[in-house]
PyMOL Python script that loads the backbone (N, CA, C, O; Angstrom):
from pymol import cmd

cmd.read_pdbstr("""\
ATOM      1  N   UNK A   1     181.621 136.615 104.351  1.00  0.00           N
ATOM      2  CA  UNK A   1     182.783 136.292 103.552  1.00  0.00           C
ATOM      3  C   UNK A   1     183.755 135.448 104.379  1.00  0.00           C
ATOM      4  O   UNK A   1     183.979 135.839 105.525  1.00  0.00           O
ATOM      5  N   UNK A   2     184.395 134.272 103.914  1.00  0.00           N
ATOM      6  CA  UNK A   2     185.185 133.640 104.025  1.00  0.00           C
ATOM      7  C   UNK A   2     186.651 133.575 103.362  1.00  0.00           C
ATOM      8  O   UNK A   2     186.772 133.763 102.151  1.00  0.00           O
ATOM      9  N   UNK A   3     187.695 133.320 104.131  1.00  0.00           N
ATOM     10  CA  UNK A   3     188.916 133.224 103.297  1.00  0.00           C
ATOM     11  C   UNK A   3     189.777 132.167 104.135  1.00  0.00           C
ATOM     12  O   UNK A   3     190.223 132.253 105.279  1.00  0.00           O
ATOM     13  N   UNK A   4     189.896 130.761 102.839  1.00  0.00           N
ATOM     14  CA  UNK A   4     190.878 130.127 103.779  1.00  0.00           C
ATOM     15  C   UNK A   4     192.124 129.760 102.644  1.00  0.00           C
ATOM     16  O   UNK A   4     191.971 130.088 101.468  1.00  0.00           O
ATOM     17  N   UNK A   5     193.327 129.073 103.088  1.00  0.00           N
ATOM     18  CA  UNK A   5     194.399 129.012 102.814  1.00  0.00           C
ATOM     19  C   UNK A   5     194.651 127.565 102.492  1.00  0.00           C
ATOM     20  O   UNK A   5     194.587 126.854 103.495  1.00  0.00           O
ATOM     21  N   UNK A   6     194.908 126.958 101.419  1.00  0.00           N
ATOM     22  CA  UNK A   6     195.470 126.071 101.016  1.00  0.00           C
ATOM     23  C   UNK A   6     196.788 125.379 100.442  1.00  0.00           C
ATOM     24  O   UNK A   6     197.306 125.923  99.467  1.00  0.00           O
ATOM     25  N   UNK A   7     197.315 124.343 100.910  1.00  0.00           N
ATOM     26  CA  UNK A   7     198.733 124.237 100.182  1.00  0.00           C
ATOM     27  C   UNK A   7     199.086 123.046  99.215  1.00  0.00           C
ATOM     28  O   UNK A   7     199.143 121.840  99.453  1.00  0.00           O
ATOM     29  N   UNK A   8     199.268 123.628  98.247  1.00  0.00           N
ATOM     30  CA  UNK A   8     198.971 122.829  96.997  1.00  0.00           C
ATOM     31  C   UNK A   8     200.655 122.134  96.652  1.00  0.00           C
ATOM     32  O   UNK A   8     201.689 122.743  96.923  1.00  0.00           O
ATOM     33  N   UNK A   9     200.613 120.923  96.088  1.00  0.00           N
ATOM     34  CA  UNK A   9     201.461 120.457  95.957  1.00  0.00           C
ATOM     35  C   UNK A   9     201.560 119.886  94.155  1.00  0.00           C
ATOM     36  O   UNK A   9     200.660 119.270  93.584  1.00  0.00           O
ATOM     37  N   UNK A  10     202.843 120.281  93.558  1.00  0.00           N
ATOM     38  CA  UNK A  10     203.133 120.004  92.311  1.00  0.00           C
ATOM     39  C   UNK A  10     203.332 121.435  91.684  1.00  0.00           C
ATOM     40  O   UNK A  10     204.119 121.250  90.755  1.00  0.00           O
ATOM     41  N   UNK A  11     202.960 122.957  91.741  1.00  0.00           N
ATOM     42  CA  UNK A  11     202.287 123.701  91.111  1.00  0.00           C
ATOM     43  C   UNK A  11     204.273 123.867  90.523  1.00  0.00           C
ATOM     44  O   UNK A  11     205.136 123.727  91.390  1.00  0.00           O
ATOM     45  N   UNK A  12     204.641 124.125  89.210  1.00  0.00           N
ATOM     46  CA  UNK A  12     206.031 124.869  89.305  1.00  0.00           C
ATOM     47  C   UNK A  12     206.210 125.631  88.416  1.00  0.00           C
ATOM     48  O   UNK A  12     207.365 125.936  88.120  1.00  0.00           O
ATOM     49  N   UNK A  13     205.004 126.221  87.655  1.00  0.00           N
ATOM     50  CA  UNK A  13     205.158 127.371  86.345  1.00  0.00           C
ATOM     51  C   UNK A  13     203.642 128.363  86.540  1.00  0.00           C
ATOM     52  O   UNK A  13     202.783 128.102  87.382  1.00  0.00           O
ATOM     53  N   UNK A  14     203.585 129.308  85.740  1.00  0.00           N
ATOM     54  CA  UNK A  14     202.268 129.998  85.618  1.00  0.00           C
ATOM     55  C   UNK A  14     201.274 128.978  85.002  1.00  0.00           C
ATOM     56  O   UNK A  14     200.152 128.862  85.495  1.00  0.00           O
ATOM     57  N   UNK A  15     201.562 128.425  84.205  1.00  0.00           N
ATOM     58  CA  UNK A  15     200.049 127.290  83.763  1.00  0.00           C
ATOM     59  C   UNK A  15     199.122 126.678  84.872  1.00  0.00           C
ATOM     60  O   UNK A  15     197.904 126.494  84.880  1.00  0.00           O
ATOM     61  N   UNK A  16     200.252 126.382  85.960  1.00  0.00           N
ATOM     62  CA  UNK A  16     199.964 125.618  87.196  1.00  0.00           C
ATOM     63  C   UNK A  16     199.020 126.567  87.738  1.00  0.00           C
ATOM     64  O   UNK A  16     197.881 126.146  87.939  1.00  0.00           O
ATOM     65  N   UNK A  17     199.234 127.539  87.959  1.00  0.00           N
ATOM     66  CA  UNK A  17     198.886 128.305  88.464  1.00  0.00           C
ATOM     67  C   UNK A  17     197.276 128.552  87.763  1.00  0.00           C
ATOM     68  O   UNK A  17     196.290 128.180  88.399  1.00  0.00           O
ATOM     69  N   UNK A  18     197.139 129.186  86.456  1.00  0.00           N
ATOM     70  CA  UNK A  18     195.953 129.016  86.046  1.00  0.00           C
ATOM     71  C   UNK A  18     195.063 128.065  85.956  1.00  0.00           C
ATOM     72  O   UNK A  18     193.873 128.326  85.781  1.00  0.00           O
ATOM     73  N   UNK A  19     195.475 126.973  86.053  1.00  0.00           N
ATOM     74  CA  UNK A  19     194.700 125.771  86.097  1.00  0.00           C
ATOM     75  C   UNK A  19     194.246 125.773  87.173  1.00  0.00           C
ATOM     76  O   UNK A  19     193.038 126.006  87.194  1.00  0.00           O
ATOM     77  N   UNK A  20     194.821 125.568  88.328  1.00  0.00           N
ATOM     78  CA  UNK A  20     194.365 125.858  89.750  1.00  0.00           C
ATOM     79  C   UNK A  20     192.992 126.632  90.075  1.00  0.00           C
ATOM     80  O   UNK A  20     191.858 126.309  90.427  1.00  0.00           O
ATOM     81  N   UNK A  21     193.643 127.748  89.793  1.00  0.00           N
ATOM     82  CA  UNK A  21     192.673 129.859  89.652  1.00  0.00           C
ATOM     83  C   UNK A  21     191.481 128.753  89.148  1.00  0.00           C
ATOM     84  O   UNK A  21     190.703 128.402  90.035  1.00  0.00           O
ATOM     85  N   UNK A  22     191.231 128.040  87.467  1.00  0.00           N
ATOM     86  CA  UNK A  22     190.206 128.045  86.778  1.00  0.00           C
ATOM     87  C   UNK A  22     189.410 127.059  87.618  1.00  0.00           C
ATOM     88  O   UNK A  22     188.331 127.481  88.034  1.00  0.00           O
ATOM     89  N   UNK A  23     189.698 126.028  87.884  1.00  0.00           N
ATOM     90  CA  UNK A  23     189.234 124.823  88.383  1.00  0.00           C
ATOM     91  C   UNK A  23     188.572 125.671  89.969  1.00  0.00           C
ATOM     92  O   UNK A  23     187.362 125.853  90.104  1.00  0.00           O
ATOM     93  N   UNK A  24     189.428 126.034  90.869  1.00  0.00           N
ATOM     94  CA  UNK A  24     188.572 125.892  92.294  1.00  0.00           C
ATOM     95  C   UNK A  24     187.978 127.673  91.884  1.00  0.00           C
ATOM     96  O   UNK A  24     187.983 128.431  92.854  1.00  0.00           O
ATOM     97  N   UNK A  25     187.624 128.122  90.870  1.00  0.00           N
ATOM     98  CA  UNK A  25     186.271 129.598  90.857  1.00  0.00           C
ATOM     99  C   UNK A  25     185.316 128.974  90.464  1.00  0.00           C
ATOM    100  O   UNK A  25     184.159 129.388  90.392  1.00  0.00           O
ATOM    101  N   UNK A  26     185.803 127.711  90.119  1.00  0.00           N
ATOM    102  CA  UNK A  26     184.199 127.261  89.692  1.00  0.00           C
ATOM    103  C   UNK A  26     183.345 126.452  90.296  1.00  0.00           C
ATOM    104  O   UNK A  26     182.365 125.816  89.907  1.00  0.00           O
ATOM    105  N   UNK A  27     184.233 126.669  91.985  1.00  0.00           N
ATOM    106  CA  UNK A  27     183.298 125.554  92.619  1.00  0.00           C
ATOM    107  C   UNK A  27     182.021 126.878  93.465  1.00  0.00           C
ATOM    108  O   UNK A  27     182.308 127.912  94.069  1.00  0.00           O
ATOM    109  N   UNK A  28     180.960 126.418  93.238  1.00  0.00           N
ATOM    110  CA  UNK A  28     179.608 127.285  93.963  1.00  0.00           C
ATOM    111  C   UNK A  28     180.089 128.408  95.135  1.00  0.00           C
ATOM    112  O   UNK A  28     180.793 128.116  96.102  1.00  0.00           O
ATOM    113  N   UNK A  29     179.710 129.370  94.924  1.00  0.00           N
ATOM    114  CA  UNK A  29     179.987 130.069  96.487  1.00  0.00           C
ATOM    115  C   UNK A  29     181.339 130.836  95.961  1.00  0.00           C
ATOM    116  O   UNK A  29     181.399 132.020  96.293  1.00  0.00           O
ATOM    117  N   UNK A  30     182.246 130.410  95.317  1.00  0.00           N
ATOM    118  CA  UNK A  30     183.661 131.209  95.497  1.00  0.00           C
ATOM    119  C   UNK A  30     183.762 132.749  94.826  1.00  0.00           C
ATOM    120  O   UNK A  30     183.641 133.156  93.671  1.00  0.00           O
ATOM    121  N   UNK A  31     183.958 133.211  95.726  1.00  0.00           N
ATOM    122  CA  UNK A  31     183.975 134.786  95.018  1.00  0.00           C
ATOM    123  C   UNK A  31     185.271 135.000  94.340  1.00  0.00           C
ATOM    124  O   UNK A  31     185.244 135.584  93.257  1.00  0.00           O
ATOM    125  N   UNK A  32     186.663 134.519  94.937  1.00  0.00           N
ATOM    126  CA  UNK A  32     187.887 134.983  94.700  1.00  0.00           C
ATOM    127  C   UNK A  32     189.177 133.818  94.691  1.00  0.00           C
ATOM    128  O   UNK A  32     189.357 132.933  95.528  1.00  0.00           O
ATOM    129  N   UNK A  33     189.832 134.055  93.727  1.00  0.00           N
ATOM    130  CA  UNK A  33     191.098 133.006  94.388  1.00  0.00           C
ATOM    131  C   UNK A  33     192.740 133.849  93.780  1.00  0.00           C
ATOM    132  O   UNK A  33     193.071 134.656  92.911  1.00  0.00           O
ATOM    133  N   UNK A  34     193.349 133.089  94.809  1.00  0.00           N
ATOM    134  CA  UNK A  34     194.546 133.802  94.522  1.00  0.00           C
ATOM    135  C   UNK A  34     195.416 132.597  95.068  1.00  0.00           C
ATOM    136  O   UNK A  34     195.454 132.082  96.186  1.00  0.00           O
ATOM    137  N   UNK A  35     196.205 132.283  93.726  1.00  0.00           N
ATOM    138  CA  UNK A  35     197.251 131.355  93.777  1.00  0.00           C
ATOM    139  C   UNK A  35     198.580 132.049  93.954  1.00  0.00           C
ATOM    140  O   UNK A  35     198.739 133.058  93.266  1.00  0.00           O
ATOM    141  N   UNK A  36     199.754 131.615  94.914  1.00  0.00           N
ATOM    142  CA  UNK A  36     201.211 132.051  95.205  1.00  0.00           C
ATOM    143  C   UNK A  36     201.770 130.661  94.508  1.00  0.00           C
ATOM    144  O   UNK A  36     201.493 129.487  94.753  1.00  0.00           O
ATOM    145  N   UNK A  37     202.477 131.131  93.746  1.00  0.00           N
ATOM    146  CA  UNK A  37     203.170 130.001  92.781  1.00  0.00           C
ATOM    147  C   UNK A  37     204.756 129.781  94.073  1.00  0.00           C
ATOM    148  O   UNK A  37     205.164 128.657  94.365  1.00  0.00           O
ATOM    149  N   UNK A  38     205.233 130.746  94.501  1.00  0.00           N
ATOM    150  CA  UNK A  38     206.060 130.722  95.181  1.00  0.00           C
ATOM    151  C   UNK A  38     205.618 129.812  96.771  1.00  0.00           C
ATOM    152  O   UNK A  38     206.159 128.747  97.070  1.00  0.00           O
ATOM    153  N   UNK A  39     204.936 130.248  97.326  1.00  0.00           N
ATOM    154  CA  UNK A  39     204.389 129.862  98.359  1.00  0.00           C
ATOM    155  C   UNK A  39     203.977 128.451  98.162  1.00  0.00           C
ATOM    156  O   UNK A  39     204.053 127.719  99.149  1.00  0.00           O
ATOM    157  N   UNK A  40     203.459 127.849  96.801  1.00  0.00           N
ATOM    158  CA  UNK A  40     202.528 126.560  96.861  1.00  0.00           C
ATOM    159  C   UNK A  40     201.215 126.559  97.705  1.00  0.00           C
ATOM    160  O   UNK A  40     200.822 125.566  98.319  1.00  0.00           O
ATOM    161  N   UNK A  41     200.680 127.561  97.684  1.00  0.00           N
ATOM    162  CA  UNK A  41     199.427 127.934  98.524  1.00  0.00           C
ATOM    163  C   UNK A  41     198.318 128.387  97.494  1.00  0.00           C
ATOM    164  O   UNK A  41     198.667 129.291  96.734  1.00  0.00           O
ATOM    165  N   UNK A  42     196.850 127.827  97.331  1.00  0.00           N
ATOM    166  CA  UNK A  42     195.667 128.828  96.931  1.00  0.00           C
ATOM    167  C   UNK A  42     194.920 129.273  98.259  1.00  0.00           C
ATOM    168  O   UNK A  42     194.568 128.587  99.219  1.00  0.00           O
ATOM    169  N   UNK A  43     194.793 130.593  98.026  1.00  0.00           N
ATOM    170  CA  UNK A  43     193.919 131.123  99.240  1.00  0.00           C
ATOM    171  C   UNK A  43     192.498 131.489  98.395  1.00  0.00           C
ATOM    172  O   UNK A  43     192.543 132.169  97.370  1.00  0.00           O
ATOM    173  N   UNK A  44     191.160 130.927  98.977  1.00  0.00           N
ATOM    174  CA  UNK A  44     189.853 130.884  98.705  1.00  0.00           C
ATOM    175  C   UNK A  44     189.576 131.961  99.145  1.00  0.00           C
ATOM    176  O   UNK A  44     190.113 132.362 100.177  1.00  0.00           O
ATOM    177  N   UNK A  45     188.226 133.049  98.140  1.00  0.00           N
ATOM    178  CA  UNK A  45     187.275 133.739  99.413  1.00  0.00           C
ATOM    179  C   UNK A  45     186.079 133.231  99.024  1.00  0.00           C
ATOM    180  O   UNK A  45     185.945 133.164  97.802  1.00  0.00           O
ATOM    181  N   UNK A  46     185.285 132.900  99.598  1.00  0.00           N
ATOM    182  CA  UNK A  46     183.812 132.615  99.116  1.00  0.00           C
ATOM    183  C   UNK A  46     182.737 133.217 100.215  1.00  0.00           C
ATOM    184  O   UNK A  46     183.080 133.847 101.215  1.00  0.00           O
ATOM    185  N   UNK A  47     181.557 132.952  99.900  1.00  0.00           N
ATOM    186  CA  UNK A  47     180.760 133.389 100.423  1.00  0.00           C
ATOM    187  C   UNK A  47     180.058 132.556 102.256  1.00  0.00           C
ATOM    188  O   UNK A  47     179.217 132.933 103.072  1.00  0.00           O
ATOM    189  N   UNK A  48     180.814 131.559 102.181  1.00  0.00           N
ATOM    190  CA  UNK A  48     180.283 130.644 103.435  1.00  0.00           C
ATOM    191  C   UNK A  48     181.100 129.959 103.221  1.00  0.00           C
ATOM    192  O   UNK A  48     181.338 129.823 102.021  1.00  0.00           O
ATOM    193  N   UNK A  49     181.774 129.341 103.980  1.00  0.00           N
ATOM    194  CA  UNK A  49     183.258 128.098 104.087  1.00  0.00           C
ATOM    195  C   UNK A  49     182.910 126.873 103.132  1.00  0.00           C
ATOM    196  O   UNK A  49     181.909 126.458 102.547  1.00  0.00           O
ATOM    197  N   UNK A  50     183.875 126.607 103.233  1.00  0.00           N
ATOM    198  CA  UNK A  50     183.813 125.363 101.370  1.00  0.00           C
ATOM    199  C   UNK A  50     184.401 124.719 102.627  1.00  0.00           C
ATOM    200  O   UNK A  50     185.091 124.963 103.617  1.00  0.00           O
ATOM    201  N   UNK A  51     183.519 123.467 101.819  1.00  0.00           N
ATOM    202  CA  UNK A  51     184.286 121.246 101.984  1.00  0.00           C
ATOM    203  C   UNK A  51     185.391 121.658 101.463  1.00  0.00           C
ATOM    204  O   UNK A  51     185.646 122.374 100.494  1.00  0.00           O
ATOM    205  N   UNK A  52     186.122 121.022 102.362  1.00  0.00           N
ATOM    206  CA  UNK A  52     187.394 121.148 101.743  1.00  0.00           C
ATOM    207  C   UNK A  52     187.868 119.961 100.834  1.00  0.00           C
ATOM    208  O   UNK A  52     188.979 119.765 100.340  1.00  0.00           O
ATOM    209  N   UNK A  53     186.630 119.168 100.745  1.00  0.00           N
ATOM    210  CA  UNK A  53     186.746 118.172  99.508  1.00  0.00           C
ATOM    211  C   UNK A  53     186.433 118.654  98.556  1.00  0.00           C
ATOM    212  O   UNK A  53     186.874 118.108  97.544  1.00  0.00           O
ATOM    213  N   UNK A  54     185.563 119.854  98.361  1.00  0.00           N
ATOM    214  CA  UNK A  54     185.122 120.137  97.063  1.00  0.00           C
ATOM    215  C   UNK A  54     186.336 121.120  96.601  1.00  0.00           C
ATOM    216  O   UNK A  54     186.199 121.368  95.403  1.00  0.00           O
ATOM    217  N   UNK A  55     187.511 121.779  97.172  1.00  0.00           N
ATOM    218  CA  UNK A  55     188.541 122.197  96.955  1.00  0.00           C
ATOM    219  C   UNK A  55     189.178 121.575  97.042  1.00  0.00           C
ATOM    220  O   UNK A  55     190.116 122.241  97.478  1.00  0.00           O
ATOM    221  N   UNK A  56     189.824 119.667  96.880  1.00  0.00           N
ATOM    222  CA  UNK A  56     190.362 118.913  96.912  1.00  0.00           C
ATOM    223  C   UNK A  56     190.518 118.520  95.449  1.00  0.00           C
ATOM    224  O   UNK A  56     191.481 118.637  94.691  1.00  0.00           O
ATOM    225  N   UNK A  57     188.921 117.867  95.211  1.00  0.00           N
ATOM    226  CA  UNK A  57     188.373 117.756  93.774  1.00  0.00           C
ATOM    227  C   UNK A  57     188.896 119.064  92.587  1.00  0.00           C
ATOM    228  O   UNK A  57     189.513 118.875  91.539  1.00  0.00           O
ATOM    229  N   UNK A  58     188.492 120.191  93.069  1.00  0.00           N
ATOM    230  CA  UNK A  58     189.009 120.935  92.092  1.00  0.00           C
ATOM    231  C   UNK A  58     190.389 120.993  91.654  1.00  0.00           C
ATOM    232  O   UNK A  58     190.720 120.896  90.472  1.00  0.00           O
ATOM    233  N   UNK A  59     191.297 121.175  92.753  1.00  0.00           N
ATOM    234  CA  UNK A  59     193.136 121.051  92.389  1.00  0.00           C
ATOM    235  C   UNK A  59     192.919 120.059  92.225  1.00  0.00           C
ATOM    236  O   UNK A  59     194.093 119.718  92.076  1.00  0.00           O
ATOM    237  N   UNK A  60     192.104 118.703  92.037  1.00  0.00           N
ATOM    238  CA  UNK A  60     192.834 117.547  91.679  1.00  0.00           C
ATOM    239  C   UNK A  60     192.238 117.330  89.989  1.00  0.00           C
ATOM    240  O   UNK A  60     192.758 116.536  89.205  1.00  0.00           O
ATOM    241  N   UNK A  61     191.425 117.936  89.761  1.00  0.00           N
ATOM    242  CA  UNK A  61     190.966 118.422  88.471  1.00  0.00           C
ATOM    243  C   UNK A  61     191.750 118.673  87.494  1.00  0.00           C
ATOM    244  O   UNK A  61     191.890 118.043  86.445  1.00  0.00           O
ATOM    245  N   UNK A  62     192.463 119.974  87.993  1.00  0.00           N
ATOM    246  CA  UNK A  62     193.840 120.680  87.584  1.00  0.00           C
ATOM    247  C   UNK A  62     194.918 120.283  87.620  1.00  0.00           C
ATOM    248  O   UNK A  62     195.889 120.977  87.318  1.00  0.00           O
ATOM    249  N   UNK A  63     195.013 118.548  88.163  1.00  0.00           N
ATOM    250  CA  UNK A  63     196.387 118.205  87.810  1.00  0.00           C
ATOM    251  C   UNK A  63     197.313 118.387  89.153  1.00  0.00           C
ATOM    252  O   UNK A  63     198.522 118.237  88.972  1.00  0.00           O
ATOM    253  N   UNK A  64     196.855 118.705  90.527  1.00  0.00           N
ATOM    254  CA  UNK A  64     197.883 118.431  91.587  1.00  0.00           C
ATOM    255  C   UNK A  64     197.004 118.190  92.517  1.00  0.00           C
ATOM    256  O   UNK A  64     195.865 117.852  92.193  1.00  0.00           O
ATOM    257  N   UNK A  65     197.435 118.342  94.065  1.00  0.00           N
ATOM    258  CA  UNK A  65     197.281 117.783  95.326  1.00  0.00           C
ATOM    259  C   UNK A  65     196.916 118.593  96.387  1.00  0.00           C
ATOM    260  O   UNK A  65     197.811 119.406  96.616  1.00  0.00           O
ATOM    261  N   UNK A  66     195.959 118.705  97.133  1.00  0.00           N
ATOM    262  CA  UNK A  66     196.075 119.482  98.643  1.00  0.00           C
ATOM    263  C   UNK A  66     197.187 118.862  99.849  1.00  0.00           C
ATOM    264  O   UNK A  66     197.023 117.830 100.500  1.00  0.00           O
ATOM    265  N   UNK A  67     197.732 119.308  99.888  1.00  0.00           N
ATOM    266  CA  UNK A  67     198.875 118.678 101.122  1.00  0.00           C
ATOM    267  C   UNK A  67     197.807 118.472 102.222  1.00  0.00           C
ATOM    268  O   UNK A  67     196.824 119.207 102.316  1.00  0.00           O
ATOM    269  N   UNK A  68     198.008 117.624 102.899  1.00  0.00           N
ATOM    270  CA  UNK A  68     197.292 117.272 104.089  1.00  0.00           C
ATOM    271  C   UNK A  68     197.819 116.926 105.209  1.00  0.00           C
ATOM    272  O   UNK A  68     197.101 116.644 106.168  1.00  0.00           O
TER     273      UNK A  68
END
""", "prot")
cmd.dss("prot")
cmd.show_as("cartoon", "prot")
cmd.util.cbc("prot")
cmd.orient("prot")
């Protein structure tokens, strides 16, 4: 198991938030996600470390940004 921390940029209501959640569970491997609307952070768990492009693609799916 893996868990890493991301900081998302744009998120500013609960929609944000679900969109986020829906988009990066559906990338292969992810067991868990948990978005802090306060924080501007999704934290991943998956099963073996994710591209962090393929968690790029997903928030950018959903309408915002990985800070970099």
């Amino acid at each position: 198991m893996t868990t890493q921390t991301y900081t998302v940029t744009g998120m500013t209501c609960s929609h944000c938030v679900n969109s986020v959640s829906s988009e990066v569970s559906q990338i292969p491997g992810v067991t868990g996600v948990h978005v802090d609307l306060g924080a501007g952070t999704v934290t991943v768990t998956s099963d073996q470390p994710l591209d962090e492009t393929a968690v790029a693609a997903a928030v950018d799916e959903a309408g915002y940004e990985l800070a970099r």
